[in-house]
N, C-alpha and C positions, 0 to 999 in steps of 0.2 A: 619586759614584755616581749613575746615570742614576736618575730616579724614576720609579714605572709611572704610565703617563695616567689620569688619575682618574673618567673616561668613555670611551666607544666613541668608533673614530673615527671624523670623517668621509667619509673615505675610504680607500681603497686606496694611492693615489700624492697625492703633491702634486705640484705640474710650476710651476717660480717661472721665468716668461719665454714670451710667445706669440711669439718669432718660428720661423723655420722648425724648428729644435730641437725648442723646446717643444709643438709643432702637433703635428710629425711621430709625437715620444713619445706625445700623447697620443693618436691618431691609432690606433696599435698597441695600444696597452693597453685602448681602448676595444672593438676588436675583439679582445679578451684577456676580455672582462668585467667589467674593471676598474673599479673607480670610482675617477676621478679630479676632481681640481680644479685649474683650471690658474689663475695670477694672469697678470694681462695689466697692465702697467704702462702702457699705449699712450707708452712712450717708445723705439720700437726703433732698431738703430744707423743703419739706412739710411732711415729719416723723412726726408731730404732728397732722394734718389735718386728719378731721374725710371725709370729702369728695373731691372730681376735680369737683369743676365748668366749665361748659360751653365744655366741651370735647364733641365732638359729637360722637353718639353711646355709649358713657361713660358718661353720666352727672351724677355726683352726688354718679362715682363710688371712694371707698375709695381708696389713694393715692397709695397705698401698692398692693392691688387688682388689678391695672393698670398697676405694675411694675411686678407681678407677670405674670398676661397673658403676655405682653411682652416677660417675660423671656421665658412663655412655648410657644409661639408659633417661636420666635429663636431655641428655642430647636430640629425643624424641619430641620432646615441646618447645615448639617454639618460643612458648612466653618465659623463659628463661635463660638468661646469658650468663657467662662468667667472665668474671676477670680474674684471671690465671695469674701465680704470682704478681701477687697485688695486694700491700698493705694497707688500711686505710688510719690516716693521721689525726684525722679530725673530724669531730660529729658537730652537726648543729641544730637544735629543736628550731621549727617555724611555728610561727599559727596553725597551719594545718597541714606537717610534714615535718621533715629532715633531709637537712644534706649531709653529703659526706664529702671529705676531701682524700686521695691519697696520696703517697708519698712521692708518686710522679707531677702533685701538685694537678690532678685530675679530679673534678667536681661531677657528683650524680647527686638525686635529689628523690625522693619518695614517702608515703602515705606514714609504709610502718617501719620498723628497724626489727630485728633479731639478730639479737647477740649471742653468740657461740660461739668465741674465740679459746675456749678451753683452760687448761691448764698448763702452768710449766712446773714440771718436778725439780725437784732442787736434790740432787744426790747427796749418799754421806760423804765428806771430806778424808778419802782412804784412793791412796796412789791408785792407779791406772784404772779405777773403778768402769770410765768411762767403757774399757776393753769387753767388757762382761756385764752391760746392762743394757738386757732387751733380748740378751741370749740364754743368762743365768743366773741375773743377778735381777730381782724383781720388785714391784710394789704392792702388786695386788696378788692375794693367794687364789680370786676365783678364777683371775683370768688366767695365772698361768701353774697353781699349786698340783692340777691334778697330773701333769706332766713331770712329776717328781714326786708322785706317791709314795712313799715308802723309802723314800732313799735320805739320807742324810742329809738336813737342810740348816744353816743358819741363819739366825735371825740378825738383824744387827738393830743396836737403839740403846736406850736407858729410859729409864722412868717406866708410868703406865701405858706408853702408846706400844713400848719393848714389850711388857708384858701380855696388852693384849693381843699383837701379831705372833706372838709363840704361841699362847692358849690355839689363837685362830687354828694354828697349823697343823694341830694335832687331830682336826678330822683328814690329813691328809698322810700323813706321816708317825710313827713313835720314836723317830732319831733327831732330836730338834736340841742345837745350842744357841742358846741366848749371847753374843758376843757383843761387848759394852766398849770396846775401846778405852777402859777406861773405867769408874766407878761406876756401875751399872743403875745408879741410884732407887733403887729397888728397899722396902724394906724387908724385915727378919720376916716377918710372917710370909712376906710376898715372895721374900726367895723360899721358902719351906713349899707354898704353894706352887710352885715349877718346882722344884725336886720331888711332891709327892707325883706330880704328871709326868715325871723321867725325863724333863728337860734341864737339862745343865746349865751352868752360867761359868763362861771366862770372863774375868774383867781385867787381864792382859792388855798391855796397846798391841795394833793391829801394826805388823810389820807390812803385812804384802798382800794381793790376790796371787793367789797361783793357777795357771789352769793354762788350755792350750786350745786358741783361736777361738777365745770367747768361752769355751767354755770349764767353769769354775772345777775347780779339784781340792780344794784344798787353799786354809788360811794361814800363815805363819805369823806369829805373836812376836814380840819382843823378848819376853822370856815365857818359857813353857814350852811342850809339846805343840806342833801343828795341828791342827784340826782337818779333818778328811768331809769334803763338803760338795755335795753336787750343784747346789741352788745357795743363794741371799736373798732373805726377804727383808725389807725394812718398811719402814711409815712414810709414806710419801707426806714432805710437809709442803706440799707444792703451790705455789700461790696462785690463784685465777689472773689470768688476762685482761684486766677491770680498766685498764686506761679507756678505754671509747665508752666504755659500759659508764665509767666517770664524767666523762666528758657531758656525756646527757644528761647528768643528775641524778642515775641508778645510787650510786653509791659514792664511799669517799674513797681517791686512789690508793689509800696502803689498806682497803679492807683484803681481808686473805678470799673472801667468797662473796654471792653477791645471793640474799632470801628472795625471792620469789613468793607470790600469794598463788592460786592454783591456776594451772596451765602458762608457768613461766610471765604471767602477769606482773610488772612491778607496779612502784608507784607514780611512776611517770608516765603518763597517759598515751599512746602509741609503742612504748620499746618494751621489747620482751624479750625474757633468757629463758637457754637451754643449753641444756648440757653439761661438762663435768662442772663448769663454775658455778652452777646452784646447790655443789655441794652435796647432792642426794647420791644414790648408789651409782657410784662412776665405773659403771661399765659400757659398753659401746654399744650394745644393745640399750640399756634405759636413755642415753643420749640417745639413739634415734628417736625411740620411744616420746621423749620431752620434747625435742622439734617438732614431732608427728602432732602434739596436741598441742604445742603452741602455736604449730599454723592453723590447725581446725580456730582458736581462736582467735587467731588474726584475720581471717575470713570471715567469719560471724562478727567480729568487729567494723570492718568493712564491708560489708552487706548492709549492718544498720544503717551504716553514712552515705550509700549509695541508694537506701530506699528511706529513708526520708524525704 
């Protein structure tokens, strides 16, 4: 049985994650009159990303530059603080709230929670990959495919997630190899199907990235020709951030994602998600997007219990 908070809260909302989600939410709720606290962990998932595809009025601007304005145009309302690298350890459901604890062993307490702690991408297991991801080596074709139109791109994977990021590629490119490292586990038909699209398959092991200060040039196999490559696309199999999301009851901690019912609504009465862990179209635009309507309804939830 939830216990009541033994003090007032801090605030109105908590908001655990500053990237576009959590801005966006806070963003709304601050012109809501809301008092919020948002935690900023400054560990977001695109820290390596030289640019934000497809952002409207921001295209193209770098990932950090977009969290920055963010920050300075919050900086406008008063009813929002942050706590700047600051992770938080532990959630607690009350009677009527939540606390949080973080890993300074520092306690805040409030009405609702929003969860947007994101994602972390898990890279393929190929030497120095880390050298060439975020520069040339990618996950998502919308965010960063159309900056390699036309030019020779590999895909890397097996099975059908390999297959569906080739198909993807080919609105952006016709120079596309499928490279498996390996058995590309694909069947007859399905390899017939990329050879009639003029996309190739190596299933060579992957010897090297080659390329110079980030960016990709070229793959070298263990036996075979090199491959001439300007881009890597792969399938991010990246798992959500679900520990605190856990902690409340969202979910169980090894789920890869966390479902939502509409407007980042779960099934636990006060906490709400947004952003790339609900698994819907993860671009940084729709995360805003999902914070933007899960704070409209965190304030229409809170208006009710403030007029009754």
């Amino acid at each position: 049985m939830p216990r009541p908070l033994p003090n007032e809260h801090d605030c109105d909302v908590l908001v655990i994650g500053a990237g576009p989600a959590g801005l966006s939410a806070a963003l709304v709720l601050a012109r809501a009159c809301r008092r919020v606290l948002v935690f900023d962990s400054g560990k977001p998932r695109n820290n390596v990303s030289t640019r934000t595809g497809g952002f409207l009025t921001r295209d193209g601007a770098h990932p950090m530059d977009l969290r920055r304005l963010g920050r300075e145009q919050l900086d406008a309302y008063r009813d929002v603080t942050f706590r700047a690298e600051t992770e938080v350890m532990a959630a607690e459901a009350f009677e009527r709230g939540f606390r949080l604890t973080t890993t300074a062993g520092e306690t805040f307490s409030g009405r609702k929670v929003l969860v947007a702690t994101g994602v972390e991408d898990r890279l393929p297991p190929l030497y120095d990959i880390e050298e060439y991801y975020g520069q040339s080596v990618w996950h998502c074709p919308y965010c960063d495919g159309y900056e390699h139109r036309g030019e020779s791109i590999a895909v890397y994977g097996q099975g059908a997630p390999a297959l569906s990021m080739a198909k993807e590629l080919t609105r952006w490119t016709d120079r596309i190899t499928l490279v498996s490292d390996g058995p590309c586990g694909l069947s007859r038909s399905r390899k017939e199907r990329l050879y009639r699209l003029n996309i190739a398959i190596r299933e060579e092991r992957i010897a090297r990235l080659e390329g110079v200060e980030g960016q990709l040039e070229r793959i070298t196999f263990a036996s075979g020709p090199d491959l001439d490559a300007k881009a890597m696309f792969f399938r991010s199999d990246g798992k959500a951030n679900t520990a605190i999301a856990a902690q409340l009851g969202v979910t169980s901690p090894d789920a890869p994602f966390i479902r939502t019912a509409g407007y980042g609504k779960t099934h636990v009465p006060g906490v709400y998600v947004a952003g790339d862990m609900s698994r819907h179209v993860q671009l940084a635009i729709v995360a805003a997007g999902e914070g933007a309507a899960a704070a409209f309804a965190i304030n229409s939830e809170l208006l009710k219990e403030d007029l009754a």
